[in-house]
Structure formats: structure tokens, C-alpha cells
N, C-alpha and C positions, 0 to 999 in steps of 0.2 A: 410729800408723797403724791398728792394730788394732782398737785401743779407739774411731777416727771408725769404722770401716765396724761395729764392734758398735751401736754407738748409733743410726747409720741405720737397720740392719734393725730394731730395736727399733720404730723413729717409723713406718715403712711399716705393720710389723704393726699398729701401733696406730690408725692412718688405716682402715684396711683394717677393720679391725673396726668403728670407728665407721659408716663407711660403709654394711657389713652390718647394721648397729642401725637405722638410719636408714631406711633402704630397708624392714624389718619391719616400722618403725612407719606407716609412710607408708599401708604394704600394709593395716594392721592398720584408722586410720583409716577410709582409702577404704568400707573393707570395713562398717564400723559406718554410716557416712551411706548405704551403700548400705541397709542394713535399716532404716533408720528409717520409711519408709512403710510398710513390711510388719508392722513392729513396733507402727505409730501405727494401721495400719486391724483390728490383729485385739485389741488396746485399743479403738480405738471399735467394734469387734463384738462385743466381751464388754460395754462397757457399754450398749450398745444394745440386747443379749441377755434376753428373756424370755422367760417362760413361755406357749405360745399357748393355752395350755388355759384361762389368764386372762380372755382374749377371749368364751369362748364362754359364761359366766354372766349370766341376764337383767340383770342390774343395769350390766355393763359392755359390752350390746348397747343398751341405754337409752339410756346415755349417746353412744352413737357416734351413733345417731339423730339424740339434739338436736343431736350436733355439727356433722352437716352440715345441720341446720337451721338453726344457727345461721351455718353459712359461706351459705346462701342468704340469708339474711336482713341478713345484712352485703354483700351483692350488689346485693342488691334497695334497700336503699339508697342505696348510691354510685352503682349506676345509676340510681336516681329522682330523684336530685341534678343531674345530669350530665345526665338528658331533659327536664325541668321548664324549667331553665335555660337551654337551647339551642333552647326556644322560641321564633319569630321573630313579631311582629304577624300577618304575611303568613300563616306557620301555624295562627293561631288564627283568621285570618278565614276560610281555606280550611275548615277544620273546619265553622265556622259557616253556609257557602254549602253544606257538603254537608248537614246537617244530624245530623254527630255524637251520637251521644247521651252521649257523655263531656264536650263543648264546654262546658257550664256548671258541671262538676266543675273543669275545667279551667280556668276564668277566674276563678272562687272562690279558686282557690290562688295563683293569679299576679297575683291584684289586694291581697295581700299577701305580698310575697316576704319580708319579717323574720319573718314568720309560719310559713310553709314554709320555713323555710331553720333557722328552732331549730327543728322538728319536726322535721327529716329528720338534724339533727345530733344531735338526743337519741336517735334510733333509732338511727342508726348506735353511737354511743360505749357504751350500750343495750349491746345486739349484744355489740358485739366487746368489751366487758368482763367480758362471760358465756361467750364462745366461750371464751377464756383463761381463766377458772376452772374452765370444763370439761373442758377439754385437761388443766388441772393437776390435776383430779380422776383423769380416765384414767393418766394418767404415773405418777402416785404409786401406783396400783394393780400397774401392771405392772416398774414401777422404785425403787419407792420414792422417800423424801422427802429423799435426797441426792442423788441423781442427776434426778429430776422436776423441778425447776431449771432446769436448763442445757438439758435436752431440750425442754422448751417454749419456751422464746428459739428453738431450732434450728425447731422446728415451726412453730412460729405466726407468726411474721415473714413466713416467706416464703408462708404459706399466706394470709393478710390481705392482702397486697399484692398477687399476685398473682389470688386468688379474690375477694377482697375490695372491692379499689380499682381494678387497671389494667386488668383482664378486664371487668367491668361496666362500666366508664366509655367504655372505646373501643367497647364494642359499643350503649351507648344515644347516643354521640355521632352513631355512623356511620347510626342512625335515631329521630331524639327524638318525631320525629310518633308515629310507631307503639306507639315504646314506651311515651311518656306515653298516647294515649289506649286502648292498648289492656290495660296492664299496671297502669300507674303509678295514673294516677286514681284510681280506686273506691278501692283499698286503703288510699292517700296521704289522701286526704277522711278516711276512719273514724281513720287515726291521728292525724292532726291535733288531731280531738275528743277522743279518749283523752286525749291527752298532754299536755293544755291547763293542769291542775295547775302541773307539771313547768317546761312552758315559761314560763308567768307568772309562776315563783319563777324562773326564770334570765335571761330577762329584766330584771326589778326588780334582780335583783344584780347584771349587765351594764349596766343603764343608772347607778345608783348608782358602779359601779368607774368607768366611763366620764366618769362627772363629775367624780369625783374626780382622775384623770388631766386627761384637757384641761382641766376650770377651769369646764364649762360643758354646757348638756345637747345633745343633737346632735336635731335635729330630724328627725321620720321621716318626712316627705317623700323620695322617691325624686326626687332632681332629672334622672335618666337618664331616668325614664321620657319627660318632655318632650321630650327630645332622639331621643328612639325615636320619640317621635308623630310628630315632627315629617318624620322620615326616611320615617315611614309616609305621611304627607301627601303629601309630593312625588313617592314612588313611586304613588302613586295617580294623581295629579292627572299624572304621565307620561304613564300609562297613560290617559289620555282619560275617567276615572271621576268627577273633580271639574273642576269648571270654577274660570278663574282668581277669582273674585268667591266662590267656595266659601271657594276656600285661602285666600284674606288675611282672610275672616273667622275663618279656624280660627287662623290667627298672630295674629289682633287679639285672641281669648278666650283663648291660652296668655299672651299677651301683658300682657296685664290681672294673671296672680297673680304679674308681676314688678314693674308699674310701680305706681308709687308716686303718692298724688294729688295732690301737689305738685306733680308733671310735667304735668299737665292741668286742674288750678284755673285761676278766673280769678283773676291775681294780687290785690295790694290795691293797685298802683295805678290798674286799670284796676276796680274795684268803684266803684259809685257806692253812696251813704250820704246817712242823711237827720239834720239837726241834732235831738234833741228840743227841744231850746228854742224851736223855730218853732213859731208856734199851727197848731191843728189845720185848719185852714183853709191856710195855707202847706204846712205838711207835705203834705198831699192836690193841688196845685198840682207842688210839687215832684213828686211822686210819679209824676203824669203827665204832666209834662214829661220826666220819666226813662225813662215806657215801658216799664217792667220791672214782672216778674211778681213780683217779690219783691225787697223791698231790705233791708239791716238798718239798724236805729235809734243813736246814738250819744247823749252825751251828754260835753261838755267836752272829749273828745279819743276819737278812732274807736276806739282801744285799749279804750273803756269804753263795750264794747255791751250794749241793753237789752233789744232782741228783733227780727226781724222784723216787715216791715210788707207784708202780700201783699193779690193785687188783687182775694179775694174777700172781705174784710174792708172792701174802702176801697171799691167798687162800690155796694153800697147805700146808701152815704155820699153819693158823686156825685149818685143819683136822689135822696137824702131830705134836703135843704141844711137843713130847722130842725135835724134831730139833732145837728147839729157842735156848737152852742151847749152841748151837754151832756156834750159827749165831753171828753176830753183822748185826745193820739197815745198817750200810753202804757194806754188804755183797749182799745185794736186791737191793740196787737202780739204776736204768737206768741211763747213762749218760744225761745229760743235754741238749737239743735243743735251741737255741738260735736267734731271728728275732729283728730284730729290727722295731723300729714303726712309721715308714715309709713305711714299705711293704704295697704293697697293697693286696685288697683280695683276687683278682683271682690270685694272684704271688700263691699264699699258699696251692693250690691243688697239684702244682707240688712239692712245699716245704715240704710238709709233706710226698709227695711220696716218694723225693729224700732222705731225711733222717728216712723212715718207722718209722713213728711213727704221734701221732694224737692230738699232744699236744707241743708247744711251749712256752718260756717264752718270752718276749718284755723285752728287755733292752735298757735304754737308752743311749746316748752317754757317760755318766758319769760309767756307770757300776750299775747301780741304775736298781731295777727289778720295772717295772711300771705295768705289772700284766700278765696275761697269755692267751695263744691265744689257742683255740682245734679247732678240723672238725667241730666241732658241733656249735660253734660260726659261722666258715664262712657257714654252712648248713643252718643255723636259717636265718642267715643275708640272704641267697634268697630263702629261701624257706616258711620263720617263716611265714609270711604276707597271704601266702595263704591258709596255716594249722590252722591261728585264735592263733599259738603259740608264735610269737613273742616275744622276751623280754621287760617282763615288764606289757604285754599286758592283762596276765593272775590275776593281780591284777588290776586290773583299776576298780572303778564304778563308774558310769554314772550318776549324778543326775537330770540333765537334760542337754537339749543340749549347757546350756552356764557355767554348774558347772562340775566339775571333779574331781576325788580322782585317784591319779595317783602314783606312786611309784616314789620315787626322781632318780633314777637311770632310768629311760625312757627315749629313745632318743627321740630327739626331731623329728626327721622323722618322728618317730613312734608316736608322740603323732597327730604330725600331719596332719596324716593320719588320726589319729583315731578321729580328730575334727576339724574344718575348724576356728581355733581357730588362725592361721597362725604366730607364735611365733618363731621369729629368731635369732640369737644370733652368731656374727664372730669367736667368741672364743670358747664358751663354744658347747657339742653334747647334753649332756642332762638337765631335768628339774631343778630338783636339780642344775647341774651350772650357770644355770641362774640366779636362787634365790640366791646364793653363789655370784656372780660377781657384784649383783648390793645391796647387804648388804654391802659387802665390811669389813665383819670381819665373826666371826666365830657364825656361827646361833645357834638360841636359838628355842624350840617349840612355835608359838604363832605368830612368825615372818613373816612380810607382805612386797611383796614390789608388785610396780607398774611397768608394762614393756607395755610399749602404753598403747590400753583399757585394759588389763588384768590385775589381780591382780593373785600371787601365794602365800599360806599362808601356814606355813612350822607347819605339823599335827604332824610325829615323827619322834625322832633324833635318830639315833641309834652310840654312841658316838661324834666323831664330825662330823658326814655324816649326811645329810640329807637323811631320808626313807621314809618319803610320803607326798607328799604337796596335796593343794587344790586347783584346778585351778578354776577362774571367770572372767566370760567376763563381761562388760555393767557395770549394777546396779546392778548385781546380790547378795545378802549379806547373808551369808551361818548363819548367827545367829540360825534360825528357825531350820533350818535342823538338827545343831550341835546337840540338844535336842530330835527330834526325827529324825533317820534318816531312811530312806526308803530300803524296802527288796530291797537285789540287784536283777535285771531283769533277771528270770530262762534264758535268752537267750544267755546274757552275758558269756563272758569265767570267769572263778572262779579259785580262786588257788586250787591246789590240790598238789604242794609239793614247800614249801618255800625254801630261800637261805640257812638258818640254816642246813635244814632236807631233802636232796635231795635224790635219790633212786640209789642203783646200777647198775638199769637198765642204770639208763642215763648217758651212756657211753662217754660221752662228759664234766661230771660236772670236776672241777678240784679239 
């Protein structure tokens, strides 16, 4: 009994003890996490500790100098980045109503933004590549080259970002007019020039790297700017500054460097063509039974043409009937023009300059003639819409505003326009192709098909082409009307010379 209560008191004291260890340590810890800041900040105050008498020798007041010339100049950049760019049309036209004298510094730079935009990113990287050698040149002075390290990370990070990027950026955001023409310009123009070397070697490696990646060279057309015009346009044209006959010629000339001249040729099956095998005397018959200003020449199959045959050529022929006797047709014909149909429309004002003449053929990659392209195609195509001449436009009648009698050859632009009927198709330009794409064989007259709400019902064929369908929207059911149908509306445009029977005048027919 002795011997259990000695061994108790034994285990108590020894608890007892433990206890008091534990509680010391505890104390002892606390006490250590509690100095760690005090211990960490007068560590970073001994290494952050220099000599200030360092400061005061011309070489490392020199330096402090450019340093913050260098932090303005890294400012001065990101904001001319950040003014330049938050330029709006509406701002450079205002400039140019006041009469700015910075406006034409300022349309110089923004009528090449790949241009200004590597100059202001060589300036910048420039800059701040020098700010940081210079910073490391101060540090190493006053700290040395173990510790000038870690203390330029600590410096310069937050000095760049804050002086650098986010301080100039929101303050040329919050006014780009003022501070591009009042700051940015003048200096942005001289660097530009400077830096032209620089940029046209980064560039060439940029477009090189560039191809190499995608596969393919990226074209430097700005495709946004069109989309900015065009927003400028109709803020205009709000604004009671342009009239509506303004703005759809301004969308018919943007319109032009997208479409293609296939989309407004006159096909090959509606070209007329003369045989050479026919004597010269036929040919010149034919010729002007045709009515056209220029036709082209064949030879055993229309694939194998020999040249045109135009009406100033074959005129003096009419007045002087012995000369025929001595001619052959292939004695008159002009050499051959040749585009392919891919060109686009506005390409072909200069195309028609550069080879003087007003008429083209469209060949396709196979050597196959897919039909012929004149001035008077690409004139119609922006001009047609405001003269009421349009193609196509001049047979149209209107039964009311959900029926239509439209010619199969109508583009679908043009239909429309001419009704809010809104009929789209990825493949096919005009009506007629559509009804053709979704028959899915070769149309008969009578033929109906459905495309959404619409229905198209194909009126007449002119061999295997469709020539004039009947457009219906809704419920519409043209039964009634087929039996009687209504005078066309004195208002309307009327044909007055068909495909068949075209006039001399119209120096564009082919």
C-alpha cells in the first residue's frame, strides 16, 4: 500500500513538470513569432542602408537625372499609345472644322496605325530597358552588386507600372483629343522618322515569324477601319449632313473592295458571240442585229476566243460595202482582255485604264469564259441604285408589298433593297439561283419552292435559265392575280430596252 501511494506521488510530480516545460516552451515560441517583424524590418533596414554622401557626387546626380527622364519618357509613351488610339473619326473631324494645326500630323499617324503602333512600342521597350540599367547602375553604387539585384525587382516593378503604364494611360484616356493634339503629335511625327531603321527590321522579322506560324502572310489592310466608316457614315447621315443618295453611294464604293466580279458580270449565258466561220459580210449582219457595242469572236467552240469585235471598227465597214471584199473578221478584231473572277470591283477602274479598253472577259482557272465584265457593269454596280437603273430593276413589278414579279437574273442585293423581303443564300447572288439550288435539277415553268416564309414560283424559262419568277411572302397566293393582273404603277421603272434588243447607245452592252 505504500509502495502504490509512493509511485503516485512520483507520476504527479512528473506530470507536473512536464506541464511547466511545456507551458515555457509555448511562452518561449509566442515570444520568437512575436519578433520576427521587428527582426525582418531592421534586416531590411540594414540592407537597404547606405551611405547618403554617395548621392551627392556629380556622376550619381547625373544619373538620377536621366532617371526620371527616363520614367517621363516611359509616361509619355504609354500615354501616346493610349491618346492616339482612343481617337474617334468624330474627333479628327472636329479638329479639322476647327482648323487644328496639329490635324494633319495627326491623320499622318492614324492613316497608318501598324506604323504608329511599332514606333511607340519601340519607344516604349527603348525607355524602359534603359530606365532598369540605370536604376542597376545607381543600386550597385550605393549597395553593391549583391544586394543591387533584388533591390531593383523591389524598385522598378512598381515604379513602371505605376509611373509608367497606369498613371499615363488613365490620364490620356480621360482626354485623348487634348492630349494627342496638344502633347502627342509634334513629338510622335519626329519619332516615328527617327525610328524607321528599327521598325522596318522589326517588322520584316514580325511578318517572317508571322508566316511562319499561320502558314500564310496576313494582309495589312485594316478591315476595322471600314467598319468605323461606316458607323461614321450613318452618324452623319443622322445628323442631317448627308443625304440618303449620299450614303448608299458611300456603301456602294466600300462595297466595291469586297465584291467580287463575278457577282456583276454578265454571265456566258446571257453574252451574245459571233461564229468566225461566218463571212465577213454575215459577221457585220449578225453584228448589228445583236446591237451591242462590242461582242467577242469564237472559233469552233466559244471556249476558243479570238478577239473582240467593237462598233468602231465595224462602222466604217457599213458606210464603205467594196472594203468587205478584202477584209476577213479576223482583220477587225481587238486583241482579247482577260481578269479573272476573283478581281474585285474597285481593282478594275485601274484595269481597264491599264489595258485602255472597257470590256473584259472572266476566265476561269480552267480557261473556261464564264462571261464578260464592261465600265458599265462596274458604273451600274455604284451608281445603278441611285439613277432607279439598276440591273434588273427596270423589269420588276410590284403587286403589292408581299408579291413581286422580278426577273430571274436579279441580284439578290438588289431585290433586297427593293423589298424588305430579306432572302439570303451562301452560294448562290441571284433570284433565279436560289430557285435553281433548292429544285436541285433543271427548272421547268410552274415550279415552286419554299426558302423560310417565301415562296419563289418560276413564271418563264428562257432555255434552261430561269427569266422571271414570282416572289411571295406569308399567305400570299398569287392565283387571283395570275387571271387578272394589275396595271404596273405609272411610278415604277418600266423596261424600255430588253437583253434581246439593246441600243447602240449603251456603250457598255456586250
Amino acid at each position: 500500500m505504500t509502495a502504490s501511494l509512493s509511485e503516485t506521488s512520483v507520476l504527479q510530480e512528473v506530470l507536473i513538470a512536464s506541464t511547466a516545460g511545456a507551458s515555457e516552451g509555448a511562452t518561449s515560441l509566442l515570444a520568437t513569432l512575436a519578433a520576427l517583424p521587428l527582426q525582418w524590418a531592421l534586416e531590411m533596414g540594414a540592407f537597404l542602408s547606405f551611405d547618403p554622401a554617395l548621392l551627392a557626387t556629380p556622376e550619381m546626380l547625373a544619373r538620377i537625372l536621366f532617371q526620371v527622364l527616363l520614367l517621363i519618357g516611359s509616361a509619355f509613351f504609354s500615354g501616346s499609345e493610349t491618346a492616339l488610339f482612343s481617337l474617334s473619326r468624330l474627333d479628327l473631324q472636329e479638329l479639322r472644322r476647327r482648323r487644328h494645326r496639329q490635324i494633319d500630323t495627326l491623320q499622318a499617324l492614324l492613316d497608318q496605325p501598324r506604323r504608329l503602333i511599332i514606333s511607340v512600342l519601340c519607344g516604349n521597350q527603348l525607355i524602359n530597358v534603359a530606365a532598369v540599367a540605370n536604376m542597376t547602375g545607381i543600386l550597385m553604387v550605393l549597395y553593391g552588386e549583391e544586394r543591387a539585384g533584388v533591390i531593383n525587382v523591389l524598385v522598378m516593378v512598381p515604379l513602371l507600372l505605376l509611373l509608367g503604364e497606369v498613371t499615363p494611360k488613365t490620364i490620356a484616356m480621360s482626354n485623348p483629343v487634348r492630349i494627342s493634339a496638344g502633347l502627342v503629335a509634334a513629338p510622335m511625327s519626329v519619332w516615328v522618322r527617327l525610328v524607321t531603321p528599327l521598325r522596318v527590321t522589326l517588322r520584316l522579322v514580325s511578318d517572317r515569324v508571322t508566316t511562319w506560324i499561320v502558314g500564310r502572310e496576313i494582309a495589312p489592310a485594316n478591315i476595322l477601319q471600314i467598319d468605323e466608316f461606316r458607323s461614321l457614315v450613318d452618324q452623319v447621315a443622322d445628323e442631317g449632313e448627308l443625304q440618303a443618295t449620299e450614303r448608299t453611294l458611300i456603301y456602294h464604293l466600300l462595297d466595291a473592295g469586297a465584291t467580287e466580279i463575278v457577282e456583276i458580270m454578265t454571265p456566258r449565258t446571257r453574252t451574245a458571240f459571233i461564229d468566225a466561220n461566218l463571212s465577213l459580210s454575215e459577221a457585220l449582219e449578225r453584228f448589228k442585229a445583236l446591237r451591242h457595242s462590242r461582242v467577242p469572236v469564237f472559233r469552233g467552240q466559244r471556249d476558243n476566243l479570238l478577239g473582240f469585235l467593237q462598233l468602231e471598227d465595224v462602222l466604217p465597214l457599213v458606210l464603205d460595202q467594196p472594203a468587205l471584199s478584202n477584209l476577213r473578221i479576223e482583220d477587225l478584231l481587238r486583241p482579247l482582255v482577260v481578269a479573272p473572277p476573283t478581281k474585285r470591283v474597285d481593282e478594275m477602274f485601274d484595269f481597264f485604264q491599264a489595258h485602255r479598253t472597257r470590256a473584259a472577259l472572266v476566265i476561269d482557272e480552267f480557261g473556261g469564259v464564264e462571261g464578260i465584265i464592261t465600265m458599265r457593269d462596274v458604273l451600274t454596280f455604284i451608281f445603278g441604285h441611285l439613277s432607279g437603273e439598276a440591273k434588273g430593276q427596270a423589269m420588276y413589278l410590284e403587286r403589292d408589298e408581299n408579291l413581286y414579279e422580278v426577273p430571274g437574273d436579279m441580284k439578290l442585293t438588289d431585290f433586297n433593297d427593293l423589298t424588305n423581303f430579306g432572302i439570303w443564300d451562301p452560294r448562290m447572288t441571284t433570284i433565279a439561283g436560289v430557285a435553281f439550288r433548292h429544285l436541285d435539277r433543271l427548272p421547268q415553268q410552274g415550279d415552286r419552292v419554299r426558302v423560310e416564309d417565301c415562296e419563289i414560283q418560276v413564271l418563264e424559262m428562257d432555255g434552261h435559265r430561269i427569266a422571271r419568277v414570282r416572289v411571295s411572302r406569308g399567305g400570299v397566293t398569287p392565283k387571283d392575280l395570275e387571271a387578272d393582273p394589275p396595271e404596273p404603277n405609272p411610278l415604277e421603272p418600266v423596261e424600255t430596252n430588253t437583253a434581246s434588243e439593246p441600243t447602240l447607245d449603251d456603250t457598255g452592252d456586250h
